[in-house]
C-alpha positions in Angstrom: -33.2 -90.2 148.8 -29.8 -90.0 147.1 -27.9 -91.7 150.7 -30.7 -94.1 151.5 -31.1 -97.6 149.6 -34.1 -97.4 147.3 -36.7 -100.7 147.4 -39.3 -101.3 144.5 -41.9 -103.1 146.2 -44.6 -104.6 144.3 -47.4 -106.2 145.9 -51.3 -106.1 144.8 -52.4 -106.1 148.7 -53.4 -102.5 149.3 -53.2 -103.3 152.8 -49.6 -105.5 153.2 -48.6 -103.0 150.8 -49.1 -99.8 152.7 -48.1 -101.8 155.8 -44.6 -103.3 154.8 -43.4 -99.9 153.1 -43.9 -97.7 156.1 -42.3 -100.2 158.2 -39.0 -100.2 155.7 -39.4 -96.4 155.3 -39.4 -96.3 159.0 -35.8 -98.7 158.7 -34.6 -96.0 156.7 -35.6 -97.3 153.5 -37.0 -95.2 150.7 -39.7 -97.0 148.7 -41.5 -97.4 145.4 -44.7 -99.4 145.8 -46.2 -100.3 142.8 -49.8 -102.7 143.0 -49.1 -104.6 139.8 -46.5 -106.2 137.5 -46.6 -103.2 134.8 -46.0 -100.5 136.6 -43.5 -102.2 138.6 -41.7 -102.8 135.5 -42.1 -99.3 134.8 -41.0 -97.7 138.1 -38.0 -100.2 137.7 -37.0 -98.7 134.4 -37.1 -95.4 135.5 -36.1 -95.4 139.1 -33.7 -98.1 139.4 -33.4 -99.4 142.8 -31.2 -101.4 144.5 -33.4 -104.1 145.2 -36.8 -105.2 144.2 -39.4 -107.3 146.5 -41.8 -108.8 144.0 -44.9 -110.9 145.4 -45.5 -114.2 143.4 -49.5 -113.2 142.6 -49.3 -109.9 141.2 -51.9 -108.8 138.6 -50.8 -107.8 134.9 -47.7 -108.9 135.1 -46.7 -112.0 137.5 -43.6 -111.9 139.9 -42.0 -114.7 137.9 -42.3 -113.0 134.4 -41.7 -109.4 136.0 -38.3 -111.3 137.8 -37.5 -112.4 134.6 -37.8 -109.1 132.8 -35.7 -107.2 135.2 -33.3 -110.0 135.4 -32.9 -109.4 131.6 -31.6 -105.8 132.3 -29.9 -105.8 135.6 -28.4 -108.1 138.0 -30.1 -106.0 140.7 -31.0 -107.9 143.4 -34.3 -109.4 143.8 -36.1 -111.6 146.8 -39.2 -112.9 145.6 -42.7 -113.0 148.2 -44.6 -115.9 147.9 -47.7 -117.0 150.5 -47.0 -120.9 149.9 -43.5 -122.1 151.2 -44.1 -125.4 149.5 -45.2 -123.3 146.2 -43.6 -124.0 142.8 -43.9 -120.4 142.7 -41.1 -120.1 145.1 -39.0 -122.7 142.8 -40.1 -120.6 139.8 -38.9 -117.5 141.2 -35.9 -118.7 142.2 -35.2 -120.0 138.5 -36.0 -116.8 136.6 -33.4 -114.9 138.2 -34.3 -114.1 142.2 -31.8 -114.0 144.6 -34.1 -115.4 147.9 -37.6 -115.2 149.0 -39.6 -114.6 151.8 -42.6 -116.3 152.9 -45.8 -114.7 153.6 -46.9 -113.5 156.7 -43.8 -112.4 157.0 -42.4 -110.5 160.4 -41.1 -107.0 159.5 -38.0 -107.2 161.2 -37.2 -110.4 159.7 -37.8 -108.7 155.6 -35.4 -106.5 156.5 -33.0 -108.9 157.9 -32.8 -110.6 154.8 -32.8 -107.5 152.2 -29.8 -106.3 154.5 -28.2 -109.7 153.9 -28.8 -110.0 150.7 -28.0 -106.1 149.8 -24.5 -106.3 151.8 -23.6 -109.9 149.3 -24.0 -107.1 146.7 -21.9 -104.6 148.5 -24.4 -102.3 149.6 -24.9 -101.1 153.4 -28.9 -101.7 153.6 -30.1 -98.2 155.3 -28.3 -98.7 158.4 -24.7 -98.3 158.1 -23.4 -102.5 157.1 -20.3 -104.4 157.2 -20.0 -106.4 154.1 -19.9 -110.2 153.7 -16.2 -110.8 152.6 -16.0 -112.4 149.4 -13.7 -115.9 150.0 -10.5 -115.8 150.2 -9.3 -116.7 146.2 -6.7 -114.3 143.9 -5.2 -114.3 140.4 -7.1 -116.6 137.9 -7.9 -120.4 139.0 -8.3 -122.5 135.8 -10.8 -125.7 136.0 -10.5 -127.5 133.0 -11.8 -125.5 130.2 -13.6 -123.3 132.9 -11.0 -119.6 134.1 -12.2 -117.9 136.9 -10.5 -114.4 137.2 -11.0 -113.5 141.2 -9.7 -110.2 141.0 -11.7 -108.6 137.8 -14.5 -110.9 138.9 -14.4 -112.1 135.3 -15.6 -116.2 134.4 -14.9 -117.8 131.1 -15.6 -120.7 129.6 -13.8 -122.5 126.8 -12.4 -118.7 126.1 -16.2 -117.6 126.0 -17.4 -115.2 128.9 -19.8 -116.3 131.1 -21.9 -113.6 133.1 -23.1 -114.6 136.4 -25.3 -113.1 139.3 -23.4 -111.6 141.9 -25.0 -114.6 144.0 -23.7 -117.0 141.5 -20.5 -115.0 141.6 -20.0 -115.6 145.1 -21.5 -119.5 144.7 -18.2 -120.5 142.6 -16.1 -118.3 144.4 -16.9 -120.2 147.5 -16.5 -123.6 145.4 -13.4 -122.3 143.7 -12.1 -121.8 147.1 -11.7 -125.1 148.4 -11.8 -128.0 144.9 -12.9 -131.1 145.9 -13.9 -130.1 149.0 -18.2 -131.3 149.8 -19.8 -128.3 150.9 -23.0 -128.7 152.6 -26.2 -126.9 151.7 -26.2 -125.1 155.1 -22.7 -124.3 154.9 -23.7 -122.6 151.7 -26.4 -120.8 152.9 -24.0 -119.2 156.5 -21.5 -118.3 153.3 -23.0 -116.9 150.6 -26.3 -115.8 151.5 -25.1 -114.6 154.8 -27.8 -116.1 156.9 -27.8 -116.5 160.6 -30.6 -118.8 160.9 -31.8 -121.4 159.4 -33.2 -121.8 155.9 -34.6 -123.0 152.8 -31.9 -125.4 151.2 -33.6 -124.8 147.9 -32.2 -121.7 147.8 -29.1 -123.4 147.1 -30.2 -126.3 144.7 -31.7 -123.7 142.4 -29.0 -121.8 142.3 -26.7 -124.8 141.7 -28.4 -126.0 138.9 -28.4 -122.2 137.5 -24.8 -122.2 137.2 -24.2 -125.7 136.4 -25.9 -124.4 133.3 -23.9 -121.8 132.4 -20.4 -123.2 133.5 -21.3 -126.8 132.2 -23.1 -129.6 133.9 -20.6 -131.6 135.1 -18.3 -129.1 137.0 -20.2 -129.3 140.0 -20.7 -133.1 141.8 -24.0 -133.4 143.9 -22.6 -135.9 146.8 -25.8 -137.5 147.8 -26.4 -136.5 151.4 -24.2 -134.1 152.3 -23.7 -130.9 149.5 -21.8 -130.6 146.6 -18.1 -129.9 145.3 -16.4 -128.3 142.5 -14.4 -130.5 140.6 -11.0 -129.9 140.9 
């Protein structure tokens, strides 16, 4: 188990459960599959993976809250499963911490599509041997305002403060940082920083936006209606 990347997977489907974890132990996955929020929590504390798959509707302990917990002790990556793509759950999820989310039914090949995307944002292979998504191209320290961004010890201050950011959010401003002033599209965001191929959910991206508006300030990052956003320079 030490060589392969370890999923929690918490779902209180006996039979998507059993289903989904052969089909990522067969990807050369090892799994924890816990039915319920409280003993995911718990097999999270003492097995920590390298990515957790929470389902919205979980018993006990709800995906949202349980998201929230482990996103209180780890910036492990987590993709939240939710049977509604128009949910608020999915918007919830996304707010407490999760990194993406899949919708349910889901086709096996494309969950493991997007853990490996998501795992190789976080610099790990994903089972199968990866290349990693290269971070943008930014060095040194790039100062906005009262806002320093320290590309090479990955670092982010504000007003002298640290900041601490997700690894997504990380790579979010890095790709902002990259080019001030420059609009870039939702889409363009998604290709970038969450590494997908296809198309998807542009919420994904206004969540996440609005998540590190907060924690570099709100006005550092321009919604220009239509097209995406820029960092201002």
């Amino acid at each position: 188990m030490a060589d392969q990347t370890h999923v929690l997977f918490v779902e209180d489907d006996d039979v998507i459960r059993e289903a989904t974890q052969l089909a990522l132990e067969r990807d050369g996955f090892a799994v924890t599959a816990m039915p319920d929020g409280l003993s995911g929590l718990e097999a999270f504390r003492a097995n920590r993976p390298d990515i957790a798959l929470l389902d919205v509707m979980v018993p006990g302990l709800d995906g949202v809250s349980l998201c929230r917990r482990i996103r209180d002790e780890s910036t492990v990556p987590v993709i939240m499963l939710s049977a509604r793509a128009d949910s608020i759950d999915v918007v919830l999820g996304l707010e407490a911490g999760a990194d993406d989310y899949v919708t349910k039914p889901f086709d096996g090949a494309v969950l493991v599509a997007r853990i490996r995307a998501v795992l190789r944002r976080f610099g790990h292979a994903g089972g199968a041997a990866q290349a990693e998504t290269p971070a943008p191209e930014v060095a040194g320290t790039l100062s906005f305002g009262e806002l320093e961004i320290d590309t090479d010890g990955m670092e982010v201050r504000r007003a002298g403060q640290p900041v601490a950011l997700t690894p997504t959010e990380m790579r979010l401003l890095l790709e902002f940082s990259s080019a001030p002033g420059t609009v870039l599209s939702r889409d363009k965001l998604l290709e970038r920083v969450w590494d997908y191929g296809w198309g998807g959910d542009t919420r994904v991206v206004d969540v996440h936006v609005q998540r590190l508006r907060q924690k570099i300030g709100q006005d550092r990052i321009e919604t220009v209606r239509g097209f995406g956003y820029k960092l201002k320079a």
